[in-house]
C-alpha positions in Angstrom: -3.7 -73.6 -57.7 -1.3 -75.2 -55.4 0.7 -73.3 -52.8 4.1 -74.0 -51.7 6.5 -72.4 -50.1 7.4 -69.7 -52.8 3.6 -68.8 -52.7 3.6 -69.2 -48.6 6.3 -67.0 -48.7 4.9 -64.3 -51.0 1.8 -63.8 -49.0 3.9 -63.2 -45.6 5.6 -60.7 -47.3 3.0 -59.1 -48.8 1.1 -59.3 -44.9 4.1 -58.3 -43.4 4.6 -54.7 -45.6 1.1 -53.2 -44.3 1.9 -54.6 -40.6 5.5 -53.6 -40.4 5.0 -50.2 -42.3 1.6 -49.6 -39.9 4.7 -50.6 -36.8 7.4 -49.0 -38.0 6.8 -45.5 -39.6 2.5 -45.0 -39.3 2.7 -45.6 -35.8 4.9 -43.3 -34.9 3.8 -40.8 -37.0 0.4 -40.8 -35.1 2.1 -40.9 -31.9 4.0 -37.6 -33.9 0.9 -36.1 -34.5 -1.0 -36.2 -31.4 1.8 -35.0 -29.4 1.6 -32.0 -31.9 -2.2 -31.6 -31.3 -1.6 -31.7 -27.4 0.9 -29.0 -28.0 -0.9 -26.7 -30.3 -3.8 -27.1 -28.2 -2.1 -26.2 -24.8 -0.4 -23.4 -26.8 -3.8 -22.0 -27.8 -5.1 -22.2 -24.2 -2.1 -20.3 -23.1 -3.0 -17.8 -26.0 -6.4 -17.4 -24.5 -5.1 -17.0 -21.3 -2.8 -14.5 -22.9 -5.2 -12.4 -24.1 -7.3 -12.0 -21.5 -4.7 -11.0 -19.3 -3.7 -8.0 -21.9 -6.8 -7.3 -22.5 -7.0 -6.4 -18.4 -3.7 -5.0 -18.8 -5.4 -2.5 -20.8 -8.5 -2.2 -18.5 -5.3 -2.0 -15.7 -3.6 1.4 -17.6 -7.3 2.8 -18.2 -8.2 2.5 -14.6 -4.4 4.0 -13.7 -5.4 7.2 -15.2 -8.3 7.3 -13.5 -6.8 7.1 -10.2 -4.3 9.4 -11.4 -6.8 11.4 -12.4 -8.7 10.9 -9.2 -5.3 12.0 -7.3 -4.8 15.1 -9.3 -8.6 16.2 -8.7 -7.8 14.9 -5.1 -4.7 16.9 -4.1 -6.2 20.0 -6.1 -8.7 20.4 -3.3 -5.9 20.5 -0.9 -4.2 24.0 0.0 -0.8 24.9 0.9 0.2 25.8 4.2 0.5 29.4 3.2 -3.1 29.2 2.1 -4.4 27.5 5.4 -5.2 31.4 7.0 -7.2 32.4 4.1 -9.6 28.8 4.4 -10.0 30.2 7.9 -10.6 33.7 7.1 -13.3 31.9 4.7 -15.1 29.6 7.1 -15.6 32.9 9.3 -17.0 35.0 6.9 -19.6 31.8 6.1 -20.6 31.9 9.7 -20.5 35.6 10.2 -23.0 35.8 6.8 -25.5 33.2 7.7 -26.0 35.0 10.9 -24.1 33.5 13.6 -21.6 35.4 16.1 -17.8 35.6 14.7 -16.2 32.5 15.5 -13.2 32.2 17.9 -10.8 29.9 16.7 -7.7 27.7 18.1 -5.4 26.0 17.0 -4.8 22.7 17.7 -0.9 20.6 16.7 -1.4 19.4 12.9 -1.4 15.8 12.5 0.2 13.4 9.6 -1.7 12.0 7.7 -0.5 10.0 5.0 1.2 12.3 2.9 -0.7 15.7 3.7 -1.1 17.1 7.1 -4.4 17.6 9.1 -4.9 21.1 11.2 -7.3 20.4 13.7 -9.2 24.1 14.4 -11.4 24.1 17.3 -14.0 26.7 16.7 -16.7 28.0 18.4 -20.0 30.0 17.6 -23.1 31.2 18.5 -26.5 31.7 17.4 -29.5 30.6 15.4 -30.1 26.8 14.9 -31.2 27.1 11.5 -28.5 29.6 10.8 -25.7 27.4 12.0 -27.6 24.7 9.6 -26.7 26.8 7.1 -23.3 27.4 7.9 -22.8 23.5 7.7 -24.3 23.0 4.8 -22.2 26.1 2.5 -19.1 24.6 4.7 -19.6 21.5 3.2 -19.8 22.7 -0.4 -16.5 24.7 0.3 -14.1 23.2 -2.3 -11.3 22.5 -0.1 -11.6 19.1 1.8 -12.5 19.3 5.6 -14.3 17.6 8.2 -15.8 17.9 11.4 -14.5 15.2 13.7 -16.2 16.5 16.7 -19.5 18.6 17.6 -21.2 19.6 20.7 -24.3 21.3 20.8 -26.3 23.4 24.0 -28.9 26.0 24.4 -27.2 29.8 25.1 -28.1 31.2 28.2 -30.4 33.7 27.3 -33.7 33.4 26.1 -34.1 34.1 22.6 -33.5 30.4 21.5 -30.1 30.5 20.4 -27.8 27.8 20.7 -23.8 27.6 21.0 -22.0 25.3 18.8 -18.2 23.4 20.3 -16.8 21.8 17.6 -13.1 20.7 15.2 -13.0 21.7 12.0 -10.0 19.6 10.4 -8.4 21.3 7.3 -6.1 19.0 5.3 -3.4 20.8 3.4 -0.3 19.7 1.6 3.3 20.0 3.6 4.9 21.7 1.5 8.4 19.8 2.7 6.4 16.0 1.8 5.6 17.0 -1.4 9.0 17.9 -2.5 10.1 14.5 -1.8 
């Protein structure tokens, strides 16, 4: 079989199909394609992302109503001004039952703070340690919130062991003029 130039010719066209058609359309198809796959792929990393943050979202609204919740069970504790006498009428009957001397009570400025108002009370009573124990321990079960910022503690004068307690009993209460707001 002899080859001239026909022949010569033939064979670089029939090279030339696979290399121009791999040039001109697989080529670019690929290049297409992997563009497409580094698309879809960022697209299902943002999709991950994506769900993660909606499923915190929901974690987000669940722990909302808890602190909402939390609130509601918060500011329930917390009395009125108008209700502010009773509390006191009910912290001297606790002392006056577990056996110490009827308080005398002052009242001190109320104090903002945050959006309730603190009374500052300072009390004083007398009488048995173990009684005035007591007395602490049912005021802290009181369901109204309170604290004692301040406490001082000394032997009565007279013999019979007593002791005489000094301290601030802090009532927080709602004002009834903040909460309207």
């Amino acid at each position: 079989m002899r080859l001239g130039f026909r022949e010569l010719l033939l064979v670089l066209i029939l090279l030339a199909v696979p290399l121009s058609s791999y040039w001109l359309v697989f080529r670019p198809v690929n290049a297409e394609i992997e563009l497409a796959k580094s698309e879809v792929e960022l697209k299902r990393e943002r999709l991950a992302k994506l769900r993660d943050e909606t499923s915190r979202n929901a974690d987000l609204e669940k722990e909302n109503k808890d602190i909402a919740a939390s609130i509601s069970a918060f500011e329930a504790k917390l009395p009125s001004a108008k209700e502010l006498d009773s509390i006191v009428r009910q912290v001297s009957e606790l002392a006056t039952q577990q056996g110490l001397s009827a308080p005398t009570v002052k009242s001190l400025k109320p104090v903002k703070a945050a959006m309730y108002m603190e009374q500052p009370l300072e009390m004083s009573v007398q009488g048995n340690f173990r009684a005035f124990h007591d007395f602490l321990r049912k005021l802290e079960r009181l369901p109204r919130i309170t604290k004692i910022p301040d406490m001082k503690l000394k032997r009565a004068t007279d013999k019979n062991g007593d002791m005489q307690a000094t301290f601030t009993l802090s009532i927080y209460y709602v004002d009834e003029g903040v909460k309207g707001s």
